[in-house]
Residue, then its C-alpha position, 0 to 999 in steps of 0.5 A: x619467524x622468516x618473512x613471509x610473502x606479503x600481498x596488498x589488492x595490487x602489489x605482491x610482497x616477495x621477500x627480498x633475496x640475492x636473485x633481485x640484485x638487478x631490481x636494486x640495480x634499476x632502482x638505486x641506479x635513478x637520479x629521481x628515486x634516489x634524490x632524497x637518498x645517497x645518489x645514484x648508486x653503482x652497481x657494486x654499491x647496490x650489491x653491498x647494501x643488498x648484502x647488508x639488507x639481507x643480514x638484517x632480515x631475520x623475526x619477520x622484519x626485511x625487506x620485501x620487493x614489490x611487484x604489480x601485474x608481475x612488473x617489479x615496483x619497488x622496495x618495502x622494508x620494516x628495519x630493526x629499530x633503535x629500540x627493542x620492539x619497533x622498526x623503521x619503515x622505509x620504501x622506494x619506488x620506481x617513477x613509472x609507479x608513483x603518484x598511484x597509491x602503491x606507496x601508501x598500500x605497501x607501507x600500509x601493509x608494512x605497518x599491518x605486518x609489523x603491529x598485527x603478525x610482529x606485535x611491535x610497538x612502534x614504527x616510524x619513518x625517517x626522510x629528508x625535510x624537502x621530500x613531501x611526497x615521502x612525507x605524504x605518503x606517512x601521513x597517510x598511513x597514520x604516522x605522525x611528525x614527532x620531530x626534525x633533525x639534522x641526519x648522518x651524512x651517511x644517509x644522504x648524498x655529498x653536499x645534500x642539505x642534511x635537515x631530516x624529519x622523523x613520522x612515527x605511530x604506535x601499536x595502540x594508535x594504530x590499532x584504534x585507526x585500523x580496528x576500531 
């Protein structure tokens, strides 16, 4: 199953591909986006993740560029998980499209798409222990804390405090919040 092209009440979801280089550019090159993350990133360091990004998509997982009124938003992502069957969610915004319900309505449609086109079992979704609004932003889609972590330092940028929290749902949970 390729990505499909995803659509919210306001964000359009276009799976992501190489013609969006630039949108990950803007995106991965601002201090407040990419605080709880790696650090900015350069131009080169965007092309690369946007290489690895693209050899993942593949069964209906990816990551989808968001676009509102035709202005591009931010990221969407359902990554193969751990195990078999689930899939991490990510998401990443510009600023200017923050604090308006965007990044509950597309992962909210992340997790639609993952458990009711996908079938998977399980989603979650991993951030640093000082981004509440990230934090928020999974509790509000139905994913609950199931635990805190000390993260790879890898994921985060040199000398960021490395303590990590992982949000998780399953199929039948959400399935009972959301069909009920």
């Amino acid at each position: 199953m390729s990505q499909p092209i995803l659509q919210t009440e306001r964000i359009r979801l276009a799976p992501l591909s190489a013609g969006h280089l630039e949108h990950l550019v803007e995106l991965s090159a601002d201090p407040e986006v990419m605080r709880y993350l790696t650090g900015v990133q350069t131009r080169e360091q965007s092309a690369d993740e946007l290489r690895r990004t693209l050899a993942y998509a593949g069964r209906g997982l990816g990551c989808w560029a968001g676009f509102v009124d035709g202005a591009f938003a931010g990221f969407w992502s359902l990554r193969p998980g751990e195990s078999p069957n689930e899939a991490e969610l990510g998401y990443r915004m510009l600023p200017g499209f923050w604090r308006k319900g965007l990044g509950k309505e597309g992962a909210g449609e992340m997790l639609r798409h993952g458990f009711r086109d996908l079938g998977l079992d399980r989603v979650y979704a991993r951030t640093a222990a000082g981004n509440k609004a990230s934090q928020a932003t999974m509790a509000s889609i139905g994913l609950r804390h199931v635990r805190d972590f000390v993260a790879d330092p890898e994921h985060f940028a040199p000398g960021a405090d490395l303590h990590a929290v992982e949000y998780a749902v399953g199929r039948e949970d959400w399935l009972a919040r959301n069909f009920a």
